[in-house]
N, C-alpha and C positions, 0 to 999 in steps of 0.2 A: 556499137549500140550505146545511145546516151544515159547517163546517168537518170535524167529526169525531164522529162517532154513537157514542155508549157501550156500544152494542149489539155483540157481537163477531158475533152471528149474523144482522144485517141484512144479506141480501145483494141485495135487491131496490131499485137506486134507480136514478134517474133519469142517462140519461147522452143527449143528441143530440148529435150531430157536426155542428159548428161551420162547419170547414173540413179541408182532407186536403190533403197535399203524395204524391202518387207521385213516384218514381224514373224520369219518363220526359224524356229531355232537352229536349223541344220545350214539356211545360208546366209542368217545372219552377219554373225559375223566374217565369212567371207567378202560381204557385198559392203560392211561397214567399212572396211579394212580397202576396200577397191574406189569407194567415195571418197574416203578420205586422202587418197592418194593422188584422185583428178584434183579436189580440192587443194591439196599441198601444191599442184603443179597449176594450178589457172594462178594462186596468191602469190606465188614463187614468179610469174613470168609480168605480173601485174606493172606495169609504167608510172601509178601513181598508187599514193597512198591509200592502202586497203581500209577500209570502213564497213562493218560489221552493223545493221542498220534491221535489230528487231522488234519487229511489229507486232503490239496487239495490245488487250488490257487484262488488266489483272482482276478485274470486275466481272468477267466471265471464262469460266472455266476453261472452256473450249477454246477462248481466244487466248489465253494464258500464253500456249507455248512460246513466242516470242519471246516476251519480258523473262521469262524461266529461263530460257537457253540466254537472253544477253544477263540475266544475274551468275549462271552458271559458269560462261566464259570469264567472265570479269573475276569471279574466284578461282579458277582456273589460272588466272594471269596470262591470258592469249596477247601474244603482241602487238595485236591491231585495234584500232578501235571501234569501244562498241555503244551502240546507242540504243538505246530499248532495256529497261530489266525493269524488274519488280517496282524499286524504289522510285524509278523514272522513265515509265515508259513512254513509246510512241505509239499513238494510236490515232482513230482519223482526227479527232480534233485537234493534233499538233504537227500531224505527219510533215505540209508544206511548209510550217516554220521550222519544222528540222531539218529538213531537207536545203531549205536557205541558209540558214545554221552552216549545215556542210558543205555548203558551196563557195562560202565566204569563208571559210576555213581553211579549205586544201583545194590545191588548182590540182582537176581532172581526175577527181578519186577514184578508185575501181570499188564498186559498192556489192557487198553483198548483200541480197536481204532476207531473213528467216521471219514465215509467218506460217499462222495455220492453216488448214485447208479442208473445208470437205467434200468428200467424191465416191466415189462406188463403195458398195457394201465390203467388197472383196480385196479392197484398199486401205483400207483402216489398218493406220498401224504403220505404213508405209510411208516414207520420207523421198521425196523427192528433189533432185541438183536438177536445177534448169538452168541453160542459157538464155540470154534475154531479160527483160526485166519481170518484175513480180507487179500483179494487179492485185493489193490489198482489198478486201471489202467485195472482192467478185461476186461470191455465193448472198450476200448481203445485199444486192446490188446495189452497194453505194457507189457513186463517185468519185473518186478516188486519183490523185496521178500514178504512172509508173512508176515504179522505180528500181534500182539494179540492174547492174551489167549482166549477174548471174542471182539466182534466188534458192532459197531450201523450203519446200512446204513437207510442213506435217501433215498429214491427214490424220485431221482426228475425229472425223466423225463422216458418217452419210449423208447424202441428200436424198428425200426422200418431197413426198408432193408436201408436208407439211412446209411451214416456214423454217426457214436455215438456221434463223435464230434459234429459234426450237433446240435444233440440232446442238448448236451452239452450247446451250446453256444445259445440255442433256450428255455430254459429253463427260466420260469419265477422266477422275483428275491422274488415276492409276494411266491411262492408258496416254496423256499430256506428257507427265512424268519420263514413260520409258522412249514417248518422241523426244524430249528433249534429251535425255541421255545419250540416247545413238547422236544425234547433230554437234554435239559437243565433240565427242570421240572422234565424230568426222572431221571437225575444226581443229581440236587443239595439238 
């Protein structure tokens, strides 16, 4: 699976879900503790340079998680590198210049990408490890390229028939928060 498809209009690729952390206290941490473990073993077996690659802005809540979890990792001291946090995020307006950025940077990186997501009611709360790349901006439906070998979406909020934005910007920063906490613990 490529890092990044030059095609703006491929929307069709490949993603299975790996592992899934819910927000439920009793298996929590079991399921955190089992992510974190595929993850140690996909970055552990990775052929090129791991690149930690997260998405979103700090300008709305809901998109926050990204930038929170790559400021998180970064004080954390995670060994790979990471691109997206508070002070410097990625988001769609700089996505393909960072993505060029890391292309000319490291020959054939294995990319991971952490962004938000939202999806079922009964999902909220949930983090999910896909294979395949991550389609930024889906529920938005902006256009966007792929990107990532493997991805982590937060779910942090519903969709519902309103606008997603909505959603977006309706998003508690309490519930951003404890998604980015667990993606961390899965990472570092």
């Amino acid at each position: 699976m490529g890092f990044f498809s030059g095609s703006k209009d491929i929307r069709i690729v490949e993603q299975r879900v790996l592992s899934s952390v819910r927000d439920q206290n009793q298996t929590k941490q079991q399921e955190t503790k089992a992510m974190a473990e595929t993850v140690k073993e996909l970055l552990a077996s990775a052929s090129g340079e791991v690149i930690i690659l997260c998405i979103g802005s700090d300008r709305s809540v809901g998109d926050s998680l990204g930038p929170l979890v790559g400021t998180m990792l970064v004080e954390a001291g995670v060994p790979h590198t990471v691109y997206g946090t508070l002070e410097e995020p990625v988001h769609a307006f700089n996505l393909e210049t960072t993505i060029k950025k890391i292309n000319r940077q490291f020959e054939k990186p294995v990319v991971l990408s952490i962004d938000a997501g939202l999806g079922n009611k009964e999902d909220v709360g949930t983090v999910f490890l896909k294979k395949g790349p991550l389609i930024p901006g889906k529920a938005l439906q902006k256009v966007l390229p792929p990107v990532g070998d493997y991805h982590i979406t937060g779910v942090v909020n519903y969709l519902d028939p309103l606008p997603a934005a909505q959603f977006l910007n309706d998003t508690r920063l309490y519930t951003v928060r404890k998604l980015a906490e667990t993606i961390v613990n899965v990472i570092k």
